[in-house]
Biopython code that builds the backbone (N, CA, C, O; Angstrom):
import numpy as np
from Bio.PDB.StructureBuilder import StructureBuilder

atoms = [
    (1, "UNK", "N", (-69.710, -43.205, -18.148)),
    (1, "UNK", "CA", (-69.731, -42.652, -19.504)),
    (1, "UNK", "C", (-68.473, -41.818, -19.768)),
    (1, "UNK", "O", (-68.220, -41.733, -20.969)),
    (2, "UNK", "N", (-67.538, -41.119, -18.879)),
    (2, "UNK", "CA", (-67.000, -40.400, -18.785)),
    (2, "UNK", "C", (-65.255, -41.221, -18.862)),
    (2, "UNK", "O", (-64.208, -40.872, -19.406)),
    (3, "UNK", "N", (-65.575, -42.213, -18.171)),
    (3, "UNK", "CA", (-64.500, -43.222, -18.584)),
    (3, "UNK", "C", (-64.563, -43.824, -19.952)),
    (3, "UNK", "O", (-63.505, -44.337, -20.317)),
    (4, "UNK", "N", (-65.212, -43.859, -20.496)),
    (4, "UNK", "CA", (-65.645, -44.538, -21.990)),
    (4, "UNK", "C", (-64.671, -43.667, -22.737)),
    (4, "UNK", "O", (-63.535, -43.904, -23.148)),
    (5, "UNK", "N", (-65.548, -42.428, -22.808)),
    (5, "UNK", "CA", (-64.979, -41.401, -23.788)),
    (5, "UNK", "C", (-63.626, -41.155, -23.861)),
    (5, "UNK", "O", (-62.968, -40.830, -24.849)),
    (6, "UNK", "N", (-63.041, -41.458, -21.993)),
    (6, "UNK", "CA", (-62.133, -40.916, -22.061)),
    (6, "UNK", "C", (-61.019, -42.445, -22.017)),
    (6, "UNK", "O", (-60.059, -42.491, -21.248)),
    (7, "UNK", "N", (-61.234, -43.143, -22.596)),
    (7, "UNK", "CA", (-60.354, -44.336, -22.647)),
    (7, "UNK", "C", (-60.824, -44.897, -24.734)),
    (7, "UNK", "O", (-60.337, -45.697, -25.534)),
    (8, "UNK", "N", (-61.595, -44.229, -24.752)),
    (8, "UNK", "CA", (-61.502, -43.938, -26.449)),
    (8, "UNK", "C", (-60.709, -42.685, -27.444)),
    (8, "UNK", "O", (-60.356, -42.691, -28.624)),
    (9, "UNK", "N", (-60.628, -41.646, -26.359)),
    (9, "UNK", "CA", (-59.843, -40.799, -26.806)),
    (9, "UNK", "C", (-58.143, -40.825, -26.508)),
    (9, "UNK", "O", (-57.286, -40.190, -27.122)),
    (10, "UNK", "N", (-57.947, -41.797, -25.332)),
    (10, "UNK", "CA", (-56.493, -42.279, -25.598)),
    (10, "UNK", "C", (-56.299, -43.427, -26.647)),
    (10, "UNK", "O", (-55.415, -43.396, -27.502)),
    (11, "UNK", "N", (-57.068, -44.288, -26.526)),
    (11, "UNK", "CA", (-57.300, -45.075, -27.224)),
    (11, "UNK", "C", (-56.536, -44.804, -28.909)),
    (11, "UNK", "O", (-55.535, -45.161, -29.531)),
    (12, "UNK", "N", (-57.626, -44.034, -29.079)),
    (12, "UNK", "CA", (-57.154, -43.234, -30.886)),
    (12, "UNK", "C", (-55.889, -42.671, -30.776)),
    (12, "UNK", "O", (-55.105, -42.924, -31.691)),
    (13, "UNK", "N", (-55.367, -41.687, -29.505)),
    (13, "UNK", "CA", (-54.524, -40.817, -30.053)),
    (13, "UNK", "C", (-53.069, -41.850, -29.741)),
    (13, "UNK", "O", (-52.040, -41.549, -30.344)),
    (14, "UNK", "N", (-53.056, -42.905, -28.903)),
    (14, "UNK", "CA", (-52.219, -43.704, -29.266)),
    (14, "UNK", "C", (-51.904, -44.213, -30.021)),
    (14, "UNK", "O", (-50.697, -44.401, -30.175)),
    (15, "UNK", "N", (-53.211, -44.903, -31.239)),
    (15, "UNK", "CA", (-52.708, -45.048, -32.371)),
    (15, "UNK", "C", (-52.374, -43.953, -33.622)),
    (15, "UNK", "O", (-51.802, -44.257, -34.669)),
    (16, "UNK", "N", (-52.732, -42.982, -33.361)),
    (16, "UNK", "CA", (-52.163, -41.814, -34.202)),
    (16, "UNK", "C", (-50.671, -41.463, -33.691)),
    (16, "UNK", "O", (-49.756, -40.914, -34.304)),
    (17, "UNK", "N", (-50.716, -41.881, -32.572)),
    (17, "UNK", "CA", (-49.178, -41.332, -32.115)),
    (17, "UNK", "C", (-47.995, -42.551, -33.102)),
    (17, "UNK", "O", (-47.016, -42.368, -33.826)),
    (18, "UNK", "N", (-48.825, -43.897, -32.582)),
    (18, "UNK", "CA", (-48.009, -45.511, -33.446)),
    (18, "UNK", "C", (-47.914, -44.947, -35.102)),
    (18, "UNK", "O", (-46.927, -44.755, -35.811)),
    (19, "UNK", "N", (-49.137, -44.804, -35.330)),
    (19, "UNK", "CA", (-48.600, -44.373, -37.232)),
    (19, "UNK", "C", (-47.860, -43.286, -37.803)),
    (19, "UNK", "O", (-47.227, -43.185, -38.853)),
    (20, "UNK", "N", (-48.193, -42.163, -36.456)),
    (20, "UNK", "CA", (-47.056, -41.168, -37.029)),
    (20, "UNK", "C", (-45.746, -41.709, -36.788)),
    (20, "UNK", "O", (-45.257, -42.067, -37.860)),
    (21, "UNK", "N", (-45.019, -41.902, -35.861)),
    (21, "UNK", "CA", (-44.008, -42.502, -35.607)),
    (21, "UNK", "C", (-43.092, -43.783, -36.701)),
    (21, "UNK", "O", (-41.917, -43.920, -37.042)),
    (22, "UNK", "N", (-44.280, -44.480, -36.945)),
    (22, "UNK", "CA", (-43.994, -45.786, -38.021)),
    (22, "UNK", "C", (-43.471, -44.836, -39.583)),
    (22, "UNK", "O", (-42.410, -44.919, -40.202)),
    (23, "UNK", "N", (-44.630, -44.011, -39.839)),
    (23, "UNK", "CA", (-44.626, -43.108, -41.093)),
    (23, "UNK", "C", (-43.361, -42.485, -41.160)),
    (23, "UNK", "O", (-42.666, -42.629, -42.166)),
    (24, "UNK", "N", (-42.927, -41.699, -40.043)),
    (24, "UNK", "CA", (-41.928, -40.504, -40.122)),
    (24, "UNK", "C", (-40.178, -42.240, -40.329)),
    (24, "UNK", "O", (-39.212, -42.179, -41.090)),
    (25, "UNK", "N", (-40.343, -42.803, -39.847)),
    (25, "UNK", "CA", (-39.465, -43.846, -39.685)),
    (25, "UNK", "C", (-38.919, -44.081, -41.118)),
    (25, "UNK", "O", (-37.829, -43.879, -41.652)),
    (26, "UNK", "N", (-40.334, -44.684, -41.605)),
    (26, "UNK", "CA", (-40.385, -44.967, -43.054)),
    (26, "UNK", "C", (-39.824, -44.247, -44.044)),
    (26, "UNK", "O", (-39.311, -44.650, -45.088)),
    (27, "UNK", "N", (-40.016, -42.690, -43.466)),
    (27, "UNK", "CA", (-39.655, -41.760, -44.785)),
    (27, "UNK", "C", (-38.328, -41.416, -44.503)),
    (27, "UNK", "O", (-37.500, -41.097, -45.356)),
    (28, "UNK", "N", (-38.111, -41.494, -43.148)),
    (28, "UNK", "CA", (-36.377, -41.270, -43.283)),
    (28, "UNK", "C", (-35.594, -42.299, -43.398)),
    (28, "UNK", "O", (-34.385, -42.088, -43.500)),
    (29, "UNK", "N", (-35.897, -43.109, -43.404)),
    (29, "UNK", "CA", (-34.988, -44.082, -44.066)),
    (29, "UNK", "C", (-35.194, -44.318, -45.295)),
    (29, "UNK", "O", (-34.398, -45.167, -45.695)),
    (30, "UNK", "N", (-36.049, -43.881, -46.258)),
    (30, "UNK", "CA", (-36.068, -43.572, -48.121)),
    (30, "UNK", "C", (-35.149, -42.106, -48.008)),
    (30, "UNK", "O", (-34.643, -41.820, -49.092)),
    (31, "UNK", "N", (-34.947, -41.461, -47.277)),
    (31, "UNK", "CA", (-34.713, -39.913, -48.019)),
    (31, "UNK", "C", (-33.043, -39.815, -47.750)),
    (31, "UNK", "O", (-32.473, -40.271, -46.759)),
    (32, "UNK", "N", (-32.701, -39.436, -48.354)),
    (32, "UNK", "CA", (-30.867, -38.835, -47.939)),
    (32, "UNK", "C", (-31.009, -37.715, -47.638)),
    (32, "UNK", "O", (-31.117, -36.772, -48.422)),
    (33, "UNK", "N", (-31.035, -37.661, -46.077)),
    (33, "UNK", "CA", (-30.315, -36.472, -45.455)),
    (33, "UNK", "C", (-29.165, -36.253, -45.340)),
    (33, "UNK", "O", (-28.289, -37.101, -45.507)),
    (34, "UNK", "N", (-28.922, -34.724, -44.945)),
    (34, "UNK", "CA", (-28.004, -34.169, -45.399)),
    (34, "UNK", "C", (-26.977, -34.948, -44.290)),
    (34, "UNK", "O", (-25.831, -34.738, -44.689)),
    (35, "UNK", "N", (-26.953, -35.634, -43.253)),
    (35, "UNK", "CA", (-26.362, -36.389, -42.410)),
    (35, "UNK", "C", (-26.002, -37.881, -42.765)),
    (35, "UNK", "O", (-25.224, -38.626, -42.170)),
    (36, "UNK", "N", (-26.938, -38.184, -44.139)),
    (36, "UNK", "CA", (-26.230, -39.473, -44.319)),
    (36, "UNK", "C", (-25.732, -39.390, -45.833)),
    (36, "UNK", "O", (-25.569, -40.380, -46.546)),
    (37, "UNK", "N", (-25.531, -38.181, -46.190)),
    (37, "UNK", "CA", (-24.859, -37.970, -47.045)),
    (37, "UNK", "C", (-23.002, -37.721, -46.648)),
    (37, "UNK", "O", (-21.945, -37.996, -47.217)),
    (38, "UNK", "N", (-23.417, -37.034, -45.320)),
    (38, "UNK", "CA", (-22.010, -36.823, -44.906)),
    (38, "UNK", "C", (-21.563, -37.950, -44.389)),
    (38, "UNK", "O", (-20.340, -37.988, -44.263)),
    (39, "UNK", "N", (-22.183, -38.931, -44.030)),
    (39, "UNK", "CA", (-21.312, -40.308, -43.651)),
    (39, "UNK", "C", (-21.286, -41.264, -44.663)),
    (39, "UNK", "O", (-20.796, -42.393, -44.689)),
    (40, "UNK", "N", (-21.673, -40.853, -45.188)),
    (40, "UNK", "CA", (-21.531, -41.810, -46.736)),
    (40, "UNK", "C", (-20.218, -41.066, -47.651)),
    (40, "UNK", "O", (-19.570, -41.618, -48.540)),
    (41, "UNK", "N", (-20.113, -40.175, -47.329)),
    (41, "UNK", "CA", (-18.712, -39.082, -47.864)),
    (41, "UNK", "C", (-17.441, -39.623, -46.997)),
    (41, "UNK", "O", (-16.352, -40.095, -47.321)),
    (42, "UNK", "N", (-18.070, -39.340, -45.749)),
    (42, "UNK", "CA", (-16.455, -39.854, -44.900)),
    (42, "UNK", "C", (-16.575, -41.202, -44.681)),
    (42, "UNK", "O", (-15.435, -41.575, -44.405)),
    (43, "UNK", "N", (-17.236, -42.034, -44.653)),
    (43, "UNK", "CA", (-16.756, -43.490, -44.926)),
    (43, "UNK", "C", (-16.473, -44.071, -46.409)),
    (43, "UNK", "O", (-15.839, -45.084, -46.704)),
    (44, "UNK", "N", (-17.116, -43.150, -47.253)),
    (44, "UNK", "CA", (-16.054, -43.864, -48.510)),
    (44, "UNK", "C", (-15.207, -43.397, -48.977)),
    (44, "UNK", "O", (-14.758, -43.938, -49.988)),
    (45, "UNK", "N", (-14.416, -41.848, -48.337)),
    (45, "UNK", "CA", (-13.771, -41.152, -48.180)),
    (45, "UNK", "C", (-12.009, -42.245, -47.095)),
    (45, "UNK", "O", (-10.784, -42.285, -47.211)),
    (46, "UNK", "N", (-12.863, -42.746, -46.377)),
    (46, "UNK", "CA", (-11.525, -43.554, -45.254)),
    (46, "UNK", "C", (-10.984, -44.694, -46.340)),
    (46, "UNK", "O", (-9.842, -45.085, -46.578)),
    (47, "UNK", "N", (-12.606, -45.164, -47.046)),
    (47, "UNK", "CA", (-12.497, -46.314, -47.929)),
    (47, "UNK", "C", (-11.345, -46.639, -48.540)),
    (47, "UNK", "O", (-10.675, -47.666, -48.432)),
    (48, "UNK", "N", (-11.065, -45.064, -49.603)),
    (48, "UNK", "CA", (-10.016, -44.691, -50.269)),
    (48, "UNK", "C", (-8.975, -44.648, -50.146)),
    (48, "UNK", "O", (-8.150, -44.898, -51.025)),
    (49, "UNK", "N", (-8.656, -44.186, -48.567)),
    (49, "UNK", "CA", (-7.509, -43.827, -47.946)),
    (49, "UNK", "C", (-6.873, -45.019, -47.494)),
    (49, "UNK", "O", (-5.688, -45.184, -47.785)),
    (50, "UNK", "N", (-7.722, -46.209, -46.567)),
    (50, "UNK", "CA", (-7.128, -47.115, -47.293)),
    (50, "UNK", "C", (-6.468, -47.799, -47.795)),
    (50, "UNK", "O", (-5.320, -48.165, -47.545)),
    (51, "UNK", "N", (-7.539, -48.167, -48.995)),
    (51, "UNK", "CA", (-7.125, -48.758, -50.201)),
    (51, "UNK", "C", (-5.966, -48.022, -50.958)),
    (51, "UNK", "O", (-5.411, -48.514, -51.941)),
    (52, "UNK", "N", (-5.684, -46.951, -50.488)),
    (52, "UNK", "CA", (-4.560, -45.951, -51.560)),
    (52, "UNK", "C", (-5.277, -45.577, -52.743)),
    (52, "UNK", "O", (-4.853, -44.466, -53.064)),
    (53, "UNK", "N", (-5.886, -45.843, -53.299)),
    (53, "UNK", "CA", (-6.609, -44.837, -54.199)),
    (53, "UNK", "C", (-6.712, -43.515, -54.010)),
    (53, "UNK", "O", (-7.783, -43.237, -53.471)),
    (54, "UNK", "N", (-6.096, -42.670, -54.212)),
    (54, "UNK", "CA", (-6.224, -40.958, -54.104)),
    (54, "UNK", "C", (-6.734, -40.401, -55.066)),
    (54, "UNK", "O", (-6.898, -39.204, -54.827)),
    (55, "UNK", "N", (-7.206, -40.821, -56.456)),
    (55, "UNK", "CA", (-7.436, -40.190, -57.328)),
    (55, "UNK", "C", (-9.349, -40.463, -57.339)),
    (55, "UNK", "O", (-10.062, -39.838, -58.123)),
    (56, "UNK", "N", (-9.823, -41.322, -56.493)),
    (56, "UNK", "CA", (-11.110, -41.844, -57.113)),
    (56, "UNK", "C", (-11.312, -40.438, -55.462)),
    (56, "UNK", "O", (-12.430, -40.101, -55.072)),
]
sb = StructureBuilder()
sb.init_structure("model")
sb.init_model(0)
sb.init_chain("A")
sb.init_seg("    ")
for serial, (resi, resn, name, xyz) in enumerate(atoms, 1):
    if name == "N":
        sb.init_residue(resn, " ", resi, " ")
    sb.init_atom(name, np.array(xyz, "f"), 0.0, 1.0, " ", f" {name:<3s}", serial, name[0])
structure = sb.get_structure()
């Protein structure tokens, strides 16, 4: 009985561990952090440099 419980309670928290993980994934790749804001600055920043465009 003691194995039951205790192979149902990994059971669950493995899949709570799988959906948090999937979830948190999901939302950072919708959100702009402040880290892919800065590589989105310096790569279209090199973009420029470049192309010679200095004014854009």
């Amino acid at each position: 009985m003691k194995k039951l419980i205790l192979m149902l309670v990994v059971f669950i928290s493995t899949l709570n561990t799988i959906s948090y993980g999937a979830t948190k994934k999901k939302v950072a790749s919708n959100s702009n952090t402040p880290q892919k804001v800065a590589e989105n600055f310096v790569n279209g920043y090199s973009i420029r440099i470049r192309n010679g465009n200095s004014d854009n």
